[in-house]
N, C-alpha and C positions, 0 to 999 in steps of 0.2 A: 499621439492619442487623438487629437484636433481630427485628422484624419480619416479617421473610427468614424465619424458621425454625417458624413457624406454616406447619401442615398448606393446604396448596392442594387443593382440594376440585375435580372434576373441574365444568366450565362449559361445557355443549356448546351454548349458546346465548352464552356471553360476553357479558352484559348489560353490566357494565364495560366494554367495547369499546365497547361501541354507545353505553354515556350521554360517552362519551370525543369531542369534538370533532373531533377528529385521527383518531380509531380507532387507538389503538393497542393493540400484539399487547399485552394487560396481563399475559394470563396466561402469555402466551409468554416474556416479558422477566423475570418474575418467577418463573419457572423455570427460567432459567439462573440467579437470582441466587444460588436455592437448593444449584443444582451449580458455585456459585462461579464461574460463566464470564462474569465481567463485563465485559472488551468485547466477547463476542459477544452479552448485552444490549444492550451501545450499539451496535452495528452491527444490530438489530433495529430499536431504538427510532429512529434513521436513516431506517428506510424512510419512515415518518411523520413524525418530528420535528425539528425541530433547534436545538428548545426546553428542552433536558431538566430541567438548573439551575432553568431561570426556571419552566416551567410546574409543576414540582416543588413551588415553593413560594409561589406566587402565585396558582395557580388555584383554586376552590373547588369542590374534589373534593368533598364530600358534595353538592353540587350536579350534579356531571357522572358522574366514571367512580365514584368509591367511593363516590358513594349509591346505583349500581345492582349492589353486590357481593354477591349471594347470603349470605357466610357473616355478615351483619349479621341477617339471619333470627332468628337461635339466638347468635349471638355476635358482637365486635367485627370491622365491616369493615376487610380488608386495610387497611392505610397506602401505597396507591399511590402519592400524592404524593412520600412519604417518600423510595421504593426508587427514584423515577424521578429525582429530585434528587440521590440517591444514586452513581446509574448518571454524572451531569452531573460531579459532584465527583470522580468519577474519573476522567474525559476529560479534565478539565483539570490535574489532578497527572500524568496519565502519559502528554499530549499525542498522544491516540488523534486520528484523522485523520476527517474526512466520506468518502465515496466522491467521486471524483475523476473527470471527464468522458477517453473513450477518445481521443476529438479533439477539436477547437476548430471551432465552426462560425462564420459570417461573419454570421448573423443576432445583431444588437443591437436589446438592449433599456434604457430609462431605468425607474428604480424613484424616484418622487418619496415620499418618505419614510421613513426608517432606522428603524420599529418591528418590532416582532413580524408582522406581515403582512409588509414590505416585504424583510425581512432571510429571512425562510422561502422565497419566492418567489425570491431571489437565490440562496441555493444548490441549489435543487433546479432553477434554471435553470442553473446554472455544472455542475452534474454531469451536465448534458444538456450541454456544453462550446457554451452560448450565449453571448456576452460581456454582461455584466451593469456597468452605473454605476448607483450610488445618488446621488442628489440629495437634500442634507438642510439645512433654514436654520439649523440649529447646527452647533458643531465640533466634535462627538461625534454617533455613530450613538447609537439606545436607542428614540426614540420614549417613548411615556407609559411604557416598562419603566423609564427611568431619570428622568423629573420626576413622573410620576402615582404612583410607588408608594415608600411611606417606606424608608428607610435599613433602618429596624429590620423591615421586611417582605422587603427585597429589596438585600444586598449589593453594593453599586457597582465593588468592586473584583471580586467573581465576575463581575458582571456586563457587566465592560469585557472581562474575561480572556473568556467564552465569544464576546462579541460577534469579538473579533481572530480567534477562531478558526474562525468561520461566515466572516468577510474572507479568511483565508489560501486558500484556494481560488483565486482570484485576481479578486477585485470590487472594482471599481473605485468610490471612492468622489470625489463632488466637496464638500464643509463650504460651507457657507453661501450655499445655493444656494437662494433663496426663489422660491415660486408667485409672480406677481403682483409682484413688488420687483426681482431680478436674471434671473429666469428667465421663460421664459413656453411656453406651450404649441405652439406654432408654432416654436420654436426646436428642441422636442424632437421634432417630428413629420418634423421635417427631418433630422436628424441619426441618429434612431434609426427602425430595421422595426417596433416597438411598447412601449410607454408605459404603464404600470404604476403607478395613482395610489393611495396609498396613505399620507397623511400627516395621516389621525384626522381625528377632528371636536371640537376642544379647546375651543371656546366655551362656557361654563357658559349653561344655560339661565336665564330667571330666572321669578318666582313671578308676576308680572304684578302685582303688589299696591301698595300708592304706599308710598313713602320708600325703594327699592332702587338710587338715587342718591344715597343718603346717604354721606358720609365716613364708612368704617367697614364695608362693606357690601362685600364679595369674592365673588367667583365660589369655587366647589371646585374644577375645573381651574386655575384662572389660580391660586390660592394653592400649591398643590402644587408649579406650573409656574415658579413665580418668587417664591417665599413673600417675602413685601412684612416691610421693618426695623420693625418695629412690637414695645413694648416689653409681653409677656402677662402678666408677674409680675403676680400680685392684681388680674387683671382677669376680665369674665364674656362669655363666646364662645359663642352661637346658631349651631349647626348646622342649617339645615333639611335633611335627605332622610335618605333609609333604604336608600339601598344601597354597596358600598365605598367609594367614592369619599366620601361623608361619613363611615365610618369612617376611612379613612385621615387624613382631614380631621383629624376629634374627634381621635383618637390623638395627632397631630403637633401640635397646638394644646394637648392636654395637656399634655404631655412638654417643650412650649419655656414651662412654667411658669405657665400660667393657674388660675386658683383656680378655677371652674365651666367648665365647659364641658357643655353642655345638648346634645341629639341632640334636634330637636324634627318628629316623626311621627306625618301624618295617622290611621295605622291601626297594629295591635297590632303588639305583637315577630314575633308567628307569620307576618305579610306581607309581612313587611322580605324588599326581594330581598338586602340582604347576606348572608354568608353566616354562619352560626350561630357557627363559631370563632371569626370578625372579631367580633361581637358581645359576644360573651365576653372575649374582649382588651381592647375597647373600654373593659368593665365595670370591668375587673381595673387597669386605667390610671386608673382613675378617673371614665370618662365617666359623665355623667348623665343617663339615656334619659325623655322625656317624651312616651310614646305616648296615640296618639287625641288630638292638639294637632294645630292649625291657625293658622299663620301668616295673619294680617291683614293687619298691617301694619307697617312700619317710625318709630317714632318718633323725633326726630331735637330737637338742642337749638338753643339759638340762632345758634352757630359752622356750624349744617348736618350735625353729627357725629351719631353714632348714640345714643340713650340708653336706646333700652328698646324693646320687639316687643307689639303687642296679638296677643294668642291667645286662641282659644275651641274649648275642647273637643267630640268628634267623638263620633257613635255610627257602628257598623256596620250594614251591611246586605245582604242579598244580591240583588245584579240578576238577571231570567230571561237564563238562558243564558250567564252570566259565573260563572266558579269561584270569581273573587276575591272579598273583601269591600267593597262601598265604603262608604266614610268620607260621610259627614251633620255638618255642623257643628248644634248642640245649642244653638238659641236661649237667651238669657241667660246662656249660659255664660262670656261674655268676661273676660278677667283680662291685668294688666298685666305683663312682667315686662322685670327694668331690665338692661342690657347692654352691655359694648362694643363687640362687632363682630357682625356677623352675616354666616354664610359660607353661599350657595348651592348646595348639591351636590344637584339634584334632575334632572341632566341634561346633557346639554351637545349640540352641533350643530356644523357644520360653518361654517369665515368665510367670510358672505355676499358680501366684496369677491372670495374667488378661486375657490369654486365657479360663481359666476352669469359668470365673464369667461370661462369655457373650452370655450363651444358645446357642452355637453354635457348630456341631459336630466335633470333634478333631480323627484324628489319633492315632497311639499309640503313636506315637512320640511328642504328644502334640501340630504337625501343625495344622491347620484349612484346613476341609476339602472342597475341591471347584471343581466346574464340568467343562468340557472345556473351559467356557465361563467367569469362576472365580468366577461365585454364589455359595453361602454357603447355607447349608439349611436353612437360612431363605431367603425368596425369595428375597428383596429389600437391601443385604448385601451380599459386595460382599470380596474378600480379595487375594491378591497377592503378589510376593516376597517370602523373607525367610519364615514369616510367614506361607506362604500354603506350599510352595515347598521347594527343598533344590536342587536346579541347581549353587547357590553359585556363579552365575555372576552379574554383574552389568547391562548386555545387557539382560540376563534374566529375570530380576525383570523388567526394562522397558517396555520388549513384554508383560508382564503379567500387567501391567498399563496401555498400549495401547489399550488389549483387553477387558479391564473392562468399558475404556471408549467408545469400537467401541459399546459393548453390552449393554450399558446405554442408548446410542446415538439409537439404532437399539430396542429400547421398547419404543425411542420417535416415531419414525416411525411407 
């Protein structure tokens, strides 16, 4: 709130708007915060979101709206994030309301999966008064907001309280409703006018490198997803990848008591897509970043368990026509280093068993392909988030749930 009372500098281009996924009014919401009108900030921040809470403190704002804040120039960029999680914790102490559809229309639609894309799309389709069922294989709505992101990043109890409150609109929800297990895509084409696939692409990628079959060797989603009983006191934990999701990783591998836990990255700190704060936490926890390293290979002992990673150091370089740097592994540089576990977070994709069953065109990458509007080649299915794209935000997959339902909403017209 301290924040609030810093000079707002007039932005007739509103570059924070534009680096903002969502676009939202930034400067608009953060001037009423300043004349104290704070729910008719959350009834702005509405038009766009219905994120506030979560994107407030999850998104990486020096990356999107508050790296493109003009008064960073000459002095500290606003604290967007701050004032718009702000705005969230006040919706939920003084049970401020969404906009509310004027009638009920007859057109249904199915929403297969309860994240961030799936749950934005449901209410900005229920305030068009379209009847909305989420399908989701656990019994709790959340998506990766509630297994991919840690406790100490992202409150579970805020997070169950705003999720009810995006429900109370009236969305129907069915728990344990799986792609490919209980449900299947022919059942929903039947029962519902359009189909809304949206249920992430949780599979951790892996390095392609040999011993990643070793006991001991986890994906970054699937540990986040189901963190496996495994005992970390005075053991040593191999991170490979550099962006949040091996932060989050490193952190929570920290914190359940491991004695090292190494961040090990092909190229410098300055190319890590995480984002610089995660970084710095990472540090302040204790992680131990091991840049310009390149994972080889998996070492493994007699039992098949993990015992230690061959790595060889990287130099940079620049490609024509590419801004990045890329990484050269540094002949003779190779070095042992001894380990318990080693976690994958350099990626993740969609499961090959329920994207390839549902007549729907794929990429090479096995996302679902979709037109600007989110339609997949079949016309009356639609799909967004990780699933189609790979922008790997949380305000990302939202815009992509928003525009599924303005485009749902704009074929009832």
């Amino acid at each position: 709130v301290q924040t609030c009372a810093l000079p707002i500098f007039g932005c007739p281009t509103k570059p924070c708007q534009k680096g903002c996924p969502l676009e939202n009014d930034t400067t608009g919401f953060i001037a009423l915060i300043k004349e104290q009108k704070y729910k008719e900030a959350f009834e702005l921040l509405s038009k766009t979101t219905v994120l506030m809470p979560i994107c407030g403190r999850v998104c990486p704002h020096t990356k999107q709206c508050q790296g493109k804040c003009i008064r960073a120039i000459k002095f500290d960029a606003v604290e967007i994030g701050q004032m718009e999680a702000f705005i969230g914790d006040l919706a939920i102490e003084n049970n401020w309301k969404f906009p509310v559809a004027e009638e009920e229309k007859d057109y249904k639609v199915a929403i297969v999966g309860g994240g961030p894309a799936g749950l934005t799309c449901a209410q900005f389709l229920r305030r068009a008064g379209v009847q909305v069922t989420i399908f989701d294989k656990y019994n709790i709505l959340s998506g990766i907001l509630g297994y991919g992101i840690p406790d100490f990043r992202l409150d579970k109890i805020m997070l169950n309280k705003w999720i009810n409150k995006i429900l109370e609109s009236g969305i129907k929800v069915e728990y344990g409703r799986e792609l490919g297990l209980n449900l299947s895509i022919e059942e929903l084409e039947k029962n519902f006018d359009s189909i809304f696939l949206s249920f992430g692409a949780n599979v951790s990628t892996k390095m392609g490198i040999p011993g990643e079959n070793l006991i001991g060797v986890y994906g970054g989603n699937e540990y986040l997803e189901r963190t496996p009983m495994i005992d970390l006191k005075g053991k040593t934990v191999v991170v490979s990848g550099g962006g949040n999701v091996a932060m989050d990783v490193s952190r929570t591998i920290k914190r359940s008591g491991a004695e090292h836990v190494y961040v090990v990255y092909r190229r410098s700190e300055k190319e890590m897509p995480a984002e610089q704060k995660e970084i710095d936490e990472a540090k302040e926890d204790g992680v131990e970043f091991l840049f310009q390293n390149n994972i080889l290979k998996v070492n493994g002992n007699d039992e098949g368990k993990v015992k230690s990673i061959e790595c060889i150091k990287t130099e940079l370089f620049q490609k024509e026509g590419e801004s990045r740097l890329s990484p050269v592994n540094i002949e003779g540089s190779n070095y042992e280093l001894d380990c318990d576990y080693v976690i994958m977070a350099i990626g993740s994709k969609p499961e090959d068993n329920v994207v390839n069953n549902l007549g729907i065109e794929l990429d090479r990458k096995g996302r679902i392909v979709v037109d600007e509007i989110g339609r997949t080649s079949k016309e009356n299915i639609y799909a967004g988030g990780d699933i189609a794209e790979n922008m790997g935000t949380v305000a990302y997959a939202a815009r992509a749930g928003r525009n599924v339902a303005e485009a749902i909403v704009n074929t009832l017209q």
